[in-house]
VMD Tcl script that draws the C-alpha trace (Angstrom):
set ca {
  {7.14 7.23 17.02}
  {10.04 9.04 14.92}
  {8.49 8.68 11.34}
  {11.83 8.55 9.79}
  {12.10 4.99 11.27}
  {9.10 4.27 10.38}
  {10.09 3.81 7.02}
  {14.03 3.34 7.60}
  {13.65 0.23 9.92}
  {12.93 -3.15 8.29}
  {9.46 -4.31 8.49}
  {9.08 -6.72 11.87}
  {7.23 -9.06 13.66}
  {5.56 -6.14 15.76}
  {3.64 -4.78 12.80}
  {0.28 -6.42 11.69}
  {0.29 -8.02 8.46}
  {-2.50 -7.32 5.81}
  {-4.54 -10.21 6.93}
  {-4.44 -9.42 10.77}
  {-5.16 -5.92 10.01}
  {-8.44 -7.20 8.09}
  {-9.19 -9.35 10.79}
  {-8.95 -6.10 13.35}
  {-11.16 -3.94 10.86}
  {-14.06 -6.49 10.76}
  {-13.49 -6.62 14.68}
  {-14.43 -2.90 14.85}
  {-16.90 -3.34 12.32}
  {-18.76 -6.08 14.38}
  {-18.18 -4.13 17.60}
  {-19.98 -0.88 16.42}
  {-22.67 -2.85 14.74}
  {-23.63 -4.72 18.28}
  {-24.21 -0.64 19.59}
  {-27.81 -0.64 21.18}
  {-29.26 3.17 21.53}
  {-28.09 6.20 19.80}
  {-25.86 8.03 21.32}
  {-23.59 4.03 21.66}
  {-23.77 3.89 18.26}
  {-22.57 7.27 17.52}
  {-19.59 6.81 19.48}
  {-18.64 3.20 18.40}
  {-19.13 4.78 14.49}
  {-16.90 7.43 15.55}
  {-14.06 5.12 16.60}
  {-14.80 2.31 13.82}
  {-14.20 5.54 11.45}
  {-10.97 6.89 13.35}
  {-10.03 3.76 12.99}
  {-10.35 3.57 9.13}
  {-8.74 6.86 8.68}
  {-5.79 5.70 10.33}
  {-5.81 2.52 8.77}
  {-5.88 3.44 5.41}
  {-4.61 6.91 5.16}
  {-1.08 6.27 7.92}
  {-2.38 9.51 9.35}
  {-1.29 10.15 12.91}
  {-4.03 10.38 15.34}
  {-3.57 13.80 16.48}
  {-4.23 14.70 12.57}
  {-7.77 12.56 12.19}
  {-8.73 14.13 15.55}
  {-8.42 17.50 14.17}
  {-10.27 16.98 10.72}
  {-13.10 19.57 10.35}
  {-15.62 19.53 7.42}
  {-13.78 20.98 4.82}
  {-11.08 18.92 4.95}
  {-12.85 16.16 3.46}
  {-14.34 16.14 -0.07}
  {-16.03 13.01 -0.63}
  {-17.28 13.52 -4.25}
  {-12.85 14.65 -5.22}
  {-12.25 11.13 -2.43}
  {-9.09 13.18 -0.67}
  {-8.72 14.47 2.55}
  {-7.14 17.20 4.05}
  {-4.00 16.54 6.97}
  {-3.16 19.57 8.80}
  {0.05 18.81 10.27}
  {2.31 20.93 13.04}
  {3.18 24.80 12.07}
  {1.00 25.41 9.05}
  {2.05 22.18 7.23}
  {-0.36 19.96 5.66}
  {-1.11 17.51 2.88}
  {-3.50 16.45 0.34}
  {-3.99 12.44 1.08}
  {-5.96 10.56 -2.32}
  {-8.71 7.64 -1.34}
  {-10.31 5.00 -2.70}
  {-14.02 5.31 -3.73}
  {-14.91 2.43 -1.20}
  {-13.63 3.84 1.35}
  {-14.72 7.81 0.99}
  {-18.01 5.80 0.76}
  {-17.25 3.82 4.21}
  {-16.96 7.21 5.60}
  {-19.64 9.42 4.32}
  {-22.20 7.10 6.12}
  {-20.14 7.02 9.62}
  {-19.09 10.73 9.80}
  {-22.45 12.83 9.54}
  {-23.51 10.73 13.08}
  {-19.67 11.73 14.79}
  {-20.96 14.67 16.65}
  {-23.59 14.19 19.57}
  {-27.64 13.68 18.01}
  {-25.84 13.21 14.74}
  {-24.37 16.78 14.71}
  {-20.63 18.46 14.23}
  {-18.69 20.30 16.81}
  {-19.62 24.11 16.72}
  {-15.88 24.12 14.94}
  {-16.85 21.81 12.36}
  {-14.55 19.08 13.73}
  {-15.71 15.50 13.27}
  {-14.55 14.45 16.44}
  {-13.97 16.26 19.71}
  {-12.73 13.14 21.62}
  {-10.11 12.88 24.45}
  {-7.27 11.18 22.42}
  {-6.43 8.59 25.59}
  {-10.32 7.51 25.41}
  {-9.43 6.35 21.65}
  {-6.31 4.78 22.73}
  {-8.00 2.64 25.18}
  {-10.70 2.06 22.65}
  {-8.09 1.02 20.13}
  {-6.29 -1.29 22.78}
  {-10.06 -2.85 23.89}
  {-10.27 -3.85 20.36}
  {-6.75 -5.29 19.74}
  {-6.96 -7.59 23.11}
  {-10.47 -8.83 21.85}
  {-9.07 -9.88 18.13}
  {-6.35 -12.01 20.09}
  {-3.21 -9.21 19.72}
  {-1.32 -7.85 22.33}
  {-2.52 -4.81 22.87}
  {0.30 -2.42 21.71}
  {0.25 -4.07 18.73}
  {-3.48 -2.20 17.95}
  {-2.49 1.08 19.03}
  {-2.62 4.13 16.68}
  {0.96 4.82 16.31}
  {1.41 0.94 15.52}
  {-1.59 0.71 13.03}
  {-0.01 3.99 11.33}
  {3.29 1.95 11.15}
  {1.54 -1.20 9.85}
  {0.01 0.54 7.04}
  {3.54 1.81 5.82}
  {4.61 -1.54 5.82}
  {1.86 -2.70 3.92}
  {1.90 0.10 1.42}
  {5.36 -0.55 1.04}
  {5.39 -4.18 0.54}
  {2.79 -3.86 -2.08}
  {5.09 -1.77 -3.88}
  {3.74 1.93 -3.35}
  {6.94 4.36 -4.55}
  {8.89 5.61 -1.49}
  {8.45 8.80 -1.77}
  {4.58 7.85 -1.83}
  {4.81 6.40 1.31}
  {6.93 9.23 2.74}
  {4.24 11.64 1.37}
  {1.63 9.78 2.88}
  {3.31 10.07 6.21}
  {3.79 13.90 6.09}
  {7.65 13.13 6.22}
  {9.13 16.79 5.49}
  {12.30 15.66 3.21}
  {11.43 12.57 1.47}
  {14.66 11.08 0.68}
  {14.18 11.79 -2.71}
  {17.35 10.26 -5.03}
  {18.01 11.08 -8.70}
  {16.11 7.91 -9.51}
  {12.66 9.61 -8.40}
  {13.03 13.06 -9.90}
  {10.77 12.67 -12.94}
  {8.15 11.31 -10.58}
  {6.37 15.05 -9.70}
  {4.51 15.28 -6.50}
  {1.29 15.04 -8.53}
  {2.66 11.40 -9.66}
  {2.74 10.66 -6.32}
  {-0.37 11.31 -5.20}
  {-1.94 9.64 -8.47}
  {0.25 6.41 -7.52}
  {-1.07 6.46 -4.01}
  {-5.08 6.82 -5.81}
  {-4.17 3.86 -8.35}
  {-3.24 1.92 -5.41}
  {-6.13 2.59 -3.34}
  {-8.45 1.69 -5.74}
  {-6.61 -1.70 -7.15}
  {-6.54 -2.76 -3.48}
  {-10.19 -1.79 -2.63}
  {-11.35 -3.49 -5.95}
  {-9.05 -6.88 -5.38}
  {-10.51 -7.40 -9.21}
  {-6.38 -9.01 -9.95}
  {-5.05 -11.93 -9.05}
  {-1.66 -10.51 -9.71}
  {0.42 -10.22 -6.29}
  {3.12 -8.44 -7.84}
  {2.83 -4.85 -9.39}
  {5.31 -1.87 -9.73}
  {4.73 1.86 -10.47}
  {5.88 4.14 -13.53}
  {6.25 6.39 -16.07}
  {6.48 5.10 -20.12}
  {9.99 5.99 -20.71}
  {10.23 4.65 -24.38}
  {7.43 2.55 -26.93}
  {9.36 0.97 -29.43}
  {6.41 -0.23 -32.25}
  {6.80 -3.65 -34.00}
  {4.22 -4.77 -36.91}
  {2.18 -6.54 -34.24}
  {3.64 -5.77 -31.26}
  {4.71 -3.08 -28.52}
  {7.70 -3.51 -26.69}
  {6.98 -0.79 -23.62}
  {10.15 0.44 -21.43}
  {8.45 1.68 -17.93}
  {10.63 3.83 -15.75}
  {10.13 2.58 -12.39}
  {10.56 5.24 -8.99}
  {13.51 2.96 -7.57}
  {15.61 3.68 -11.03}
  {14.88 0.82 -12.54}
  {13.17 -0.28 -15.70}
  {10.41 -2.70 -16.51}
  {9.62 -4.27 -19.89}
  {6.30 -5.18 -21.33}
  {5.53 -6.95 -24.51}
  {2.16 -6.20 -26.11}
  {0.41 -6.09 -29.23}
  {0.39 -3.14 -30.92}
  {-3.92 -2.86 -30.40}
  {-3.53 -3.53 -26.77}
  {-1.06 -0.06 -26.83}
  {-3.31 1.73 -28.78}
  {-6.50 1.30 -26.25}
  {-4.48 2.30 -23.74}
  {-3.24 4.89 -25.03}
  {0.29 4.22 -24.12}
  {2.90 7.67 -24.89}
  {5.89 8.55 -22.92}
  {5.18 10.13 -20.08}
  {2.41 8.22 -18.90}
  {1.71 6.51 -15.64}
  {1.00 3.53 -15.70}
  {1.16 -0.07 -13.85}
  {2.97 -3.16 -14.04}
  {1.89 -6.53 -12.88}
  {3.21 -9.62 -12.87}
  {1.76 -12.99 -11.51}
  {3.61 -15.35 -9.32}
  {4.13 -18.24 -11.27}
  {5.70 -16.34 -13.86}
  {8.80 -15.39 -11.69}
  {11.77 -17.68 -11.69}
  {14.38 -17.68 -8.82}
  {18.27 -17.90 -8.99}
  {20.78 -17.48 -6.48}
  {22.66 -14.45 -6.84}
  {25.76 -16.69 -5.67}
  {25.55 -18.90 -8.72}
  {24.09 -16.44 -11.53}
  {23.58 -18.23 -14.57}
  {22.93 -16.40 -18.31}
  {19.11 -15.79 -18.75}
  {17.29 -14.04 -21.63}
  {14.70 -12.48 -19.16}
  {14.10 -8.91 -19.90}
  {13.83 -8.24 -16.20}
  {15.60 -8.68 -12.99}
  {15.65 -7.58 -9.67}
  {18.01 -8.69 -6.48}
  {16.80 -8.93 -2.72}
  {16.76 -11.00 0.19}
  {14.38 -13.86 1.03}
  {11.92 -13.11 4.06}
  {9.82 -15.41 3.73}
  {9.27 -19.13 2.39}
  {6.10 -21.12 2.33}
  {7.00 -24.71 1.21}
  {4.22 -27.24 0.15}
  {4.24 -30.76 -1.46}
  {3.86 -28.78 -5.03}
  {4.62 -25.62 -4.97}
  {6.70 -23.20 -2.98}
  {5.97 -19.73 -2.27}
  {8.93 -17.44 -1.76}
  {8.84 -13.32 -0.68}
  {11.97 -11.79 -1.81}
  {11.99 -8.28 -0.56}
  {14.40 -5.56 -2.51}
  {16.45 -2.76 -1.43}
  {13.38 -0.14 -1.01}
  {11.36 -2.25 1.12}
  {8.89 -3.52 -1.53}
  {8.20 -7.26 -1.93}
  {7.61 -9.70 -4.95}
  {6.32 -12.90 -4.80}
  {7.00 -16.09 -6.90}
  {5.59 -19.70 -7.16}
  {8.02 -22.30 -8.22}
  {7.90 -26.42 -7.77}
  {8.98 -27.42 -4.56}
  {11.38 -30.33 -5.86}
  {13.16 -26.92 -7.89}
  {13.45 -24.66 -4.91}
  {15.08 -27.25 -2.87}
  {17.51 -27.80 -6.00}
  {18.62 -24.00 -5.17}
  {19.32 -24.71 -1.56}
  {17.93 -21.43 -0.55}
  {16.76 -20.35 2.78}
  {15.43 -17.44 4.32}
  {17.98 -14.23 4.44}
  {20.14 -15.59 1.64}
  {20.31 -13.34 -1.42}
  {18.31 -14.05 -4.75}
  {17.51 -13.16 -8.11}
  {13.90 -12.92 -9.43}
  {13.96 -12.98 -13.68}
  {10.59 -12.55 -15.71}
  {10.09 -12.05 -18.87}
  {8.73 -9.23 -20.92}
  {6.09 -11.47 -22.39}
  {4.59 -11.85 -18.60}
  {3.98 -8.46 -17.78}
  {0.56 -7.20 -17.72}
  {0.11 -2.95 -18.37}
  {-2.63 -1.01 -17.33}
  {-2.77 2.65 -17.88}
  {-3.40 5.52 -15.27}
}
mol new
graphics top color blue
foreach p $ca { graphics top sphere $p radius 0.5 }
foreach p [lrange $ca 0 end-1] q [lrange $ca 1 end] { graphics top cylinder $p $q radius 0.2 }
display resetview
């Protein structure tokens, strides 16, 4: 699959969704706990960790295949892609997951032992295809739908609705010209792969009920008496602005430069339509199109995804959504203000 279109074609139906993809992974997970003898229980953890690799990293499967030893430093959590004609990349993980792995890999070779080459697995690549496909069918997908090249392509979408930077995602797919604009060059390639750590580990540790976060740099602190108003450069040219008291600044020791992450809960979104703009005092705003909307007897959830792909969430009352007359693919307006921005630091 071209990987340009993996990230220029708008997320569909064909991709798994975060929740299906969980619902795969503890299918594997079962399956390769239920091995009885050794050498089955080798094999399924070598496919329950090809499978992870894939998952979480967007690698391609020719590229986990071909991991040797040193390629993956568990105590630094990265790993080491070697891609086509000398190219490679550096790909950050999450603690959980280099953990996940050091107990699978050291049983990937036969009796618990490496390749002569080092390689962690010397596997026919079809056998894992049809493994992958085995394990789709039996977690109630069509079988394409589990393949490789399709979890690769789920994982984009994922890492892009949750807001990873572009050029993140295009890094974490070995792309070899990210389509780097003005707006993203003061985001080095080290920013990147600290952005793609910091989301890692938020989405490993799930210790936020926040649905909506961005990435940056602190562009500007302007410094009130008792409070911080904080100007964060975001990587689609935008800016974000934080309120916060002066202490909170200080302990995170907030200068510009920084990385750091926004968040932004649900409920604390409000939803216009860009046809009928009305004057708000919100600090922020950002446009996009509806994809999704989840209507209840309270509350409706809507999913307004913007220009790079990313997607924010809000909560409003059902009785003042249907005042908007909104539906999904009309255009919108999502306002919040400064004062309901949470910071955290890199």
């Amino acid at each position: 699959m071209d990987q340009n279109r993996i990230i220029a074609s708008s997320p569909d139906s064909d991709a798994l969704d975060t929740s299906q993809l969980a619902a795969l992974e503890e299918s594997y997970q079962e399956w390769a706990a239920r091995a009885k003898g050794e050498k089955s229980q080798a094999a399924r953890r070598r496919i329950l960790a090809i499978f992870l690799l894939i998952r979480y990293t967007a690698a391609k499967l020719s590229e986990v295949l071909s991991l040797a030893e040193q390629d993956i430093d568990f105590a630094g959590q990265s790993i080491y892609l070697r891609g086509g004609e000398g190219n490679g990349r550096e790909i950050r993980i999450s603690e959980e997951l280099a953990r996940r792995l050091r107990e699978l890999l050291p049983a990937a070779g036969p009796s618990g032992q490496k390749t002569a080459a080092g390689k962690y697995f010397a596997i026919d690549p079809g056998f894992v295809r049809r493994k992958f496909y085995e394990r789709a069918t039996a977690s109630g997908f069509a079988k394409e739908r589990g393949g490789p090249e399709m979890i690769r392509r789920a994982r984009a979408v994922e890492l892009m609705r949750g807001n990873l930077p572009l050029p993140a995602v295009q890094r974490l797919l070995g792309h070899s010209s990210p389509n780097l604009t003005s707006a993203y060059l003061s985001f080095s390639d080290e920013d990147m792969r600290e952005a793609t750590r910091l989301y890692m580990e938020r989405e490993s540790a799930r210790q936020t009920s926040a649905r909506n976060s961005f990435f940056g740099k602190v562009r500007t602190l302007r410094q009130g008496k008792v409070q911080t108003l904080v100007e964060l450069a975001t990587s689609d040219g935008e800016s974000i602005f934080s309120v916060i008291t002066r202490t909170s600044a200080q302990r995170l020791g907030l200068r510009p430069g920084m990385l750091a992450t926004a968040e932004i809960k649900a409920p604390w979104l409000i939803v216009e339509s860009c046809d009928r703009p009305g004057q708000s005092s919100a600090d922020n705003q950002r446009e996009g199109i509806i994809v999704r909307i989840e209507t209840g007897r309270v509350n409706t959830e809507c999913a307004v995804r913007l220009a790079d792909g990313a997607e924010l969430y809000a909560v409003i009352s059902t009785p003042g959504f249907r005042r908007l007359g909104l539906k999904e693919g009309d255009a919108a307006r999502l306002l919040f203000s400064a004062n309901a921005v949470i910071l955290q630091s890199a």
